[in-house]
C-alpha positions as CSV (number, residue, x, y, z in Angstrom):
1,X,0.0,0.0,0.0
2,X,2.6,2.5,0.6
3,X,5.3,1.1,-1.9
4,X,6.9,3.7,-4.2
5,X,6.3,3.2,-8.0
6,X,9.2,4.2,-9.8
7,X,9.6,4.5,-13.9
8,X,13.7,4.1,-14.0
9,X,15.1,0.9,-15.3
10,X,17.1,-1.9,-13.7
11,X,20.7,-2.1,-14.6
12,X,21.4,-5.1,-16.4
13,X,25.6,-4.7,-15.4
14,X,27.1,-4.7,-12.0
15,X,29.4,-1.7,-11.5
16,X,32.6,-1.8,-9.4
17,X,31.7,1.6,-8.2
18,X,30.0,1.0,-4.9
19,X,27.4,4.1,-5.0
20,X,26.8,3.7,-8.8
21,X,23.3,2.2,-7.9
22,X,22.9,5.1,-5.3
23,X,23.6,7.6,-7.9
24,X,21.1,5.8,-10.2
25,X,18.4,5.7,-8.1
26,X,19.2,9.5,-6.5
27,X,18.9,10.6,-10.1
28,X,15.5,9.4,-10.9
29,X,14.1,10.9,-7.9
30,X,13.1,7.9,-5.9
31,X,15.9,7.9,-3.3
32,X,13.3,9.7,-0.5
33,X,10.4,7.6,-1.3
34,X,12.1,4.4,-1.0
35,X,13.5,5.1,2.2
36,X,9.9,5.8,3.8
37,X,8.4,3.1,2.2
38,X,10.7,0.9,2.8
39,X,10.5,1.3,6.5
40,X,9.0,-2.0,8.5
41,X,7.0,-0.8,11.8
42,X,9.5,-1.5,14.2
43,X,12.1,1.2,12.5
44,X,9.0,3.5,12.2
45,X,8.5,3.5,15.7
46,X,12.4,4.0,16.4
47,X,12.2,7.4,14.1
48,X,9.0,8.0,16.0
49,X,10.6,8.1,19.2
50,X,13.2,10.5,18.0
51,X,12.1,12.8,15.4
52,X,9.0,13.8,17.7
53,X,11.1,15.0,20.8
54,X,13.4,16.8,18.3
55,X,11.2,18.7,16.0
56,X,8.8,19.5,19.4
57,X,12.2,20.6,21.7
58,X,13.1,22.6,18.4
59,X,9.9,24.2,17.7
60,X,10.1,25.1,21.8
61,X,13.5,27.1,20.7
62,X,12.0,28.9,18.1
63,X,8.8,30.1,20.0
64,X,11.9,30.9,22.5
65,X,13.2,32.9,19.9
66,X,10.1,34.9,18.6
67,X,9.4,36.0,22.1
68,X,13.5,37.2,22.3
69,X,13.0,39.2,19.4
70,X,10.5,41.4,21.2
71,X,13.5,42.4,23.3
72,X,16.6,43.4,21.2
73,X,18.9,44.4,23.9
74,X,18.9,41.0,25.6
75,X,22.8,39.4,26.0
76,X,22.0,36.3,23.7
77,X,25.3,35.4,24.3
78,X,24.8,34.9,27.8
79,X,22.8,32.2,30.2
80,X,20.4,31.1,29.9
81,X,19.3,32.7,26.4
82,X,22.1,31.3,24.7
83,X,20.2,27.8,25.6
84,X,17.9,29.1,22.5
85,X,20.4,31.5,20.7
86,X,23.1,28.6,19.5
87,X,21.3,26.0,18.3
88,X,18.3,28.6,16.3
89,X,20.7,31.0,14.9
90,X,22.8,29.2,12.3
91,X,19.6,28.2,10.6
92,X,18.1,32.0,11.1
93,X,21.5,33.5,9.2
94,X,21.2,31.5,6.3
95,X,17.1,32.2,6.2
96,X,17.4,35.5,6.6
97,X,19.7,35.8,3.1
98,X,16.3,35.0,1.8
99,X,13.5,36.1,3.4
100,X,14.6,39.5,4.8
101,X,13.0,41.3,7.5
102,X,9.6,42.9,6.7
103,X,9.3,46.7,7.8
104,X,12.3,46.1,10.0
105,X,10.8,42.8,11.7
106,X,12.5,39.7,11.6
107,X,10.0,37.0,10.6
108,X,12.5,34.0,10.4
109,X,11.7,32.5,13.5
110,X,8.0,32.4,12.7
111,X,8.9,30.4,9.5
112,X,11.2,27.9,10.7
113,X,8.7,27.2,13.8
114,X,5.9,26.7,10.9
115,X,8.0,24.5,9.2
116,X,8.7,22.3,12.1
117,X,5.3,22.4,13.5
118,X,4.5,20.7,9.6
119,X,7.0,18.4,9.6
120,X,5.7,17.5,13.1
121,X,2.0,16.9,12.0
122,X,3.3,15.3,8.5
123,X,5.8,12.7,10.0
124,X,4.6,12.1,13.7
125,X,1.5,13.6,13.9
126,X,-1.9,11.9,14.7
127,X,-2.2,10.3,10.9
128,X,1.2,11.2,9.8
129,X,3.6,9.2,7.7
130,X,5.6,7.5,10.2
131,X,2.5,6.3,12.8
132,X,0.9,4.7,9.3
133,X,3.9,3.0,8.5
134,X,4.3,2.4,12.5
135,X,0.6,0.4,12.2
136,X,1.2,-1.3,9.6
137,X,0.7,-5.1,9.9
């Protein structure tokens, strides 16, 4: 039921290069879904068990952050903002190169914690990817 379906060919020659299949199947487009549907239930629940924590502990840092950006002069540097400052703002820098700040207000924050907060509901929400694949008998 969730097997991918993908229109690339078999290779009828066995290479001696080791990720010459990889780079096959990475072309055509179907590395991503044959990971996920490739997953049995008890490797579902394992990524279950992590990704959940880390997307939620991360979407907690960037709600951290959106409420730190109402106060500019805060030492970010410093305990214990730095808790949310060091692991948030490498991703920010390179986000703000393409989104920048709208009438001087940094919205980065707010579009990473929407991101995560998708992921979240798409992988390890109620019906997402993961708890199907986690169900499946």
């Amino acid at each position: 039921m969730y097997r991918a379906h993908c229109s690339s060919q078999v290779p009828t020659s066995i290479s001696s290069d080791p990720c010459h299949g990889i780079s096959e199947i990475s072309d055509s487009g179907c590395l991503g879904t044959l990971v996920l549907a490739d997953l049995d239930p008890g490797s579902a629940k394992l990524a279950i068990g992590f990704l959940g924590p880390f997307l939620s502990g991360f979407g907690f840092l960037f709600i951290l952050r959106i409420v730190m950006s109402w106060y500019p002069k805060l030492p970010v540097e410093k305990f214990p903002y730095v808790i949310a400052y060091a692991p948030t703002e490498p991703l920010l820098v390179q986000t703000r190169k393409l989104i920048p700040p709208l009438g001087g207000v940094d919205v980065t924050p707010v579009v990473w914690f929407g991101l995560l907060s998708f992921l979240n509901e798409i992988l390890v929400g109620p019906q997402g990817i993961l708890v199907l694949l986690s169900q499946q008998v």
